[in-house]
NUNU-702976 format. One record per residue (C-alpha): residue in three letters; x, y, z negated. Coordinates in steps of 0.5 Angstrom, whole numbers, plus 500, padded with zeros to 3 digits. Layout:
BEGIN
ALAXYZ
...
//
This chain:
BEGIN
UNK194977729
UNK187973730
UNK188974736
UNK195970736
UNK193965732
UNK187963736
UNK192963742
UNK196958739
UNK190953737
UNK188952744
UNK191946747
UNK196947752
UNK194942759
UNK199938760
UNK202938768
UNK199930768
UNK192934767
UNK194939772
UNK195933776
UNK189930775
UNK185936776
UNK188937782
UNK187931785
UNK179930784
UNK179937786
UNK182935792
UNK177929794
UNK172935793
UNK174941797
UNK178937802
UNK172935805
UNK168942805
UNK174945808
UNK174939815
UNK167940815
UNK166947816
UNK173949820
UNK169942825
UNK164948827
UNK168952831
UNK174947834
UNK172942841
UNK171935840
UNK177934843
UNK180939838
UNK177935832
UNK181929835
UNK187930834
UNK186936830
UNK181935824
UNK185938818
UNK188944822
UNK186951823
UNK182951829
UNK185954836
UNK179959837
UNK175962831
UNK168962836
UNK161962831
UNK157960838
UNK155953835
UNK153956828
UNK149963832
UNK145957837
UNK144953830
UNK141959827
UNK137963832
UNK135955834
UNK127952832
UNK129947827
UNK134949823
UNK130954818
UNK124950819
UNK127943816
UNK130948811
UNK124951809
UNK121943809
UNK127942804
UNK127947799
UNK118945800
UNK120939797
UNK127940793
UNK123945788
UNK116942789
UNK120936786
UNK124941781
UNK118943777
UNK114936777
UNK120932774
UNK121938769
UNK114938768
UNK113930766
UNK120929763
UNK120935758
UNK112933756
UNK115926755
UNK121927752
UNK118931747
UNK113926745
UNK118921744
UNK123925740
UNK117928736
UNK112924735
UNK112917731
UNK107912734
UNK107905736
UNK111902741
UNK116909742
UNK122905741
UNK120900748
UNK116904751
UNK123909752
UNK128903753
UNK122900758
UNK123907762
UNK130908761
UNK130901766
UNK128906771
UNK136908771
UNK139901774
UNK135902780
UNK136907785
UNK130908791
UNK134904796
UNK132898793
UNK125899793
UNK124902800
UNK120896804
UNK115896798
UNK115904798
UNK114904805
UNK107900804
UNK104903798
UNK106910801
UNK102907808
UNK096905803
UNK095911800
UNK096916807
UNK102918803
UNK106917810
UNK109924814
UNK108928808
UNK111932804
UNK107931798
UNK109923798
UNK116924798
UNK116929793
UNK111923789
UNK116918790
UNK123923788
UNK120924783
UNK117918779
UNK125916780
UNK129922778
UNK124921771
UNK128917767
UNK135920767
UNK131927767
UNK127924760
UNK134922758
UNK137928759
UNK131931755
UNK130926750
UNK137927747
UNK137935748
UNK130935743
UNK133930738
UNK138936736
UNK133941735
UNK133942727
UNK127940725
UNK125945720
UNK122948726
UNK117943728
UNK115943720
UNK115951719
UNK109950726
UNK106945724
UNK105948717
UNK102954722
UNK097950724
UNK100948731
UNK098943735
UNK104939739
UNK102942745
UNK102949742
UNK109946740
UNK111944745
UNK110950750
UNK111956744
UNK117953740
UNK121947744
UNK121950752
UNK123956750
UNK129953746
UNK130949752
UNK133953758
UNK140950758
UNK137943759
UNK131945764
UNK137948768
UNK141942768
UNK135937769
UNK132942775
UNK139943778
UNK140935779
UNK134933782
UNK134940786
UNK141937789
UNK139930790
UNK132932792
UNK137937798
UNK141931800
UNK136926800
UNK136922806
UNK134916807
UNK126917804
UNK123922809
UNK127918814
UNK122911813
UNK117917811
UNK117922816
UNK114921823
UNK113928826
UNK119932827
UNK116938825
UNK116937816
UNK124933818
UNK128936812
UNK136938814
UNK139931812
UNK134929819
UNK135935823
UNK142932824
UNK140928829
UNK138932834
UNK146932835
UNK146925836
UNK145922843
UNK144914845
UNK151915848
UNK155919844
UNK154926838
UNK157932839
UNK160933832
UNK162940833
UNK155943832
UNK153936827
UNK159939823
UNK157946824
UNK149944822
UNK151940815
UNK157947812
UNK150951814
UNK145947811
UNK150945805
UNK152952803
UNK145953799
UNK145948795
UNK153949793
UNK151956791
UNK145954787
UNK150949784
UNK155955782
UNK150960780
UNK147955775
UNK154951773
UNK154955766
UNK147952765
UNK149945767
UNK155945762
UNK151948756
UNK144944757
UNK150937758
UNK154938752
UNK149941746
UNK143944745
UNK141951744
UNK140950737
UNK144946733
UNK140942726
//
């Protein structure tokens, strides 16, 4: 009997939902579905054929890809960067995030509305004077630079995502620490972080992503070819005439599936760290 009368609380989806869903699901697997049936067609196959199923199922592209010298080498230079990226921003925003929601002083209201500023602007618009700065510090053909620079950006979205997560956490368990004779920092570390899975998972998986996908940083960063990140391996493919797009489609099915699987291995992560907290006051 409960069981029915849950069934008839759920909301049924209406067929203009169904649609809907249907188109956007369309806009993200159509182009994952060209991409990685573009690996195994001919470049004049690709033409004329781009969303069929391809005449031969032959992997040589993706075999010469994976015994080849760069491809495991710009993704391990990635994953360098994407996770060292990852555990720096987590690190700063959780820290931040917790001081603005519970600690009281002078100036927190602007100092949280003056970082939020960061969110208008993406790093394309600061390259020439990120260029610079990196060039006097000697940051330039390095991974550490990066990791500095993607991190000083993704910092407010992840101190938003904190911030708002932290403001929901009942504050009875603050007092009963504080009561305990803790400190913020044994606070923050015994009795907040342990709370906040979710959000670290949703924060980590976000900048893990944009970090992965991040292109035109290490293209004005980079100079050597052996610290290239996949993004920049592509343009071994790609000549002063011509690019043969058969392998350039191959590299990205190859070099994008990490991050779609660390995307769904965590999407339930995702979903709780964005809806609500891990205790509700």
């Amino acid at each position: 009997m409960a069981s029915t009368t849950r069934r008839k609380r759920q909301p049924a989806v209406s067929p203009f939902q169904w649609f809907t869903l249907l188109i956007i699901a369309a806009f993200v697997i159509v182009p994952f579905y060209t991409t990685a049936l573009g690996g195994f067609k001919e470049i004049g196959e690709l033409r004329v054929n781009a969303f069929g199923l391809p005449a031969s199922w032959d992997p040589i592209r993706f075999v010469e890809i994976l015994v080849g010298p760069s491809y495991f080498r710009s993704l391990g230079n990635s994953l360098l960067i994407a996770v060292g990226t990852v555990v720096l921003s987590t690190l700063l925003a959780s820290m931040t995030a917790f001081a603005f929601a519970h600690i009281k002083f002078f100036g927190s209201k602007f100092l949280m509305s003056y970082l939020m500023l960061g969110l208008l602007f993406p790093s394309a618009t600061a390259i020439l004077p990120l260029f610079i700065k990196m060039r006097d510090l000697g940051l330039l053909d390095s991974h550490l630079g990066i990791i500095i620079v993607q991190v000083a950006f993704s910092i407010s979205f992840s101190v938003l995502l904190f911030h708002n997560f932290f403001k929901e956490l009942p504050k009875e368990l603050i007092d009963a620490a504080r009561m305990d004779n803790c400190g913020y920092i044994r606070i923050y570390w015994y009795v907040t972080l342990p709370l906040c899975l979710p959000i670290i998972a949703t924060v980590g998986v976000f900048n893990f992503v944009g970090s992965w996908n991040n292109f035109l940083l290490p293209l004005i960063a980079l100079n050597s070819d052996a610290k290239y990140t996949w993004p920049l391996g592509i343009m071994q493919f790609q000549g002063e005439f011509g690019s043969d797009w058969p392998r350039i489609l191959a590299f990205l099915t190859l070099s994008i599936l990490p991050a779609v699987l660390f995307f769904l291995a965590a999407q339930r992560y995702i979903i709780s760290g964005l809806t609500g907290g891990a205790v509700k006051g």
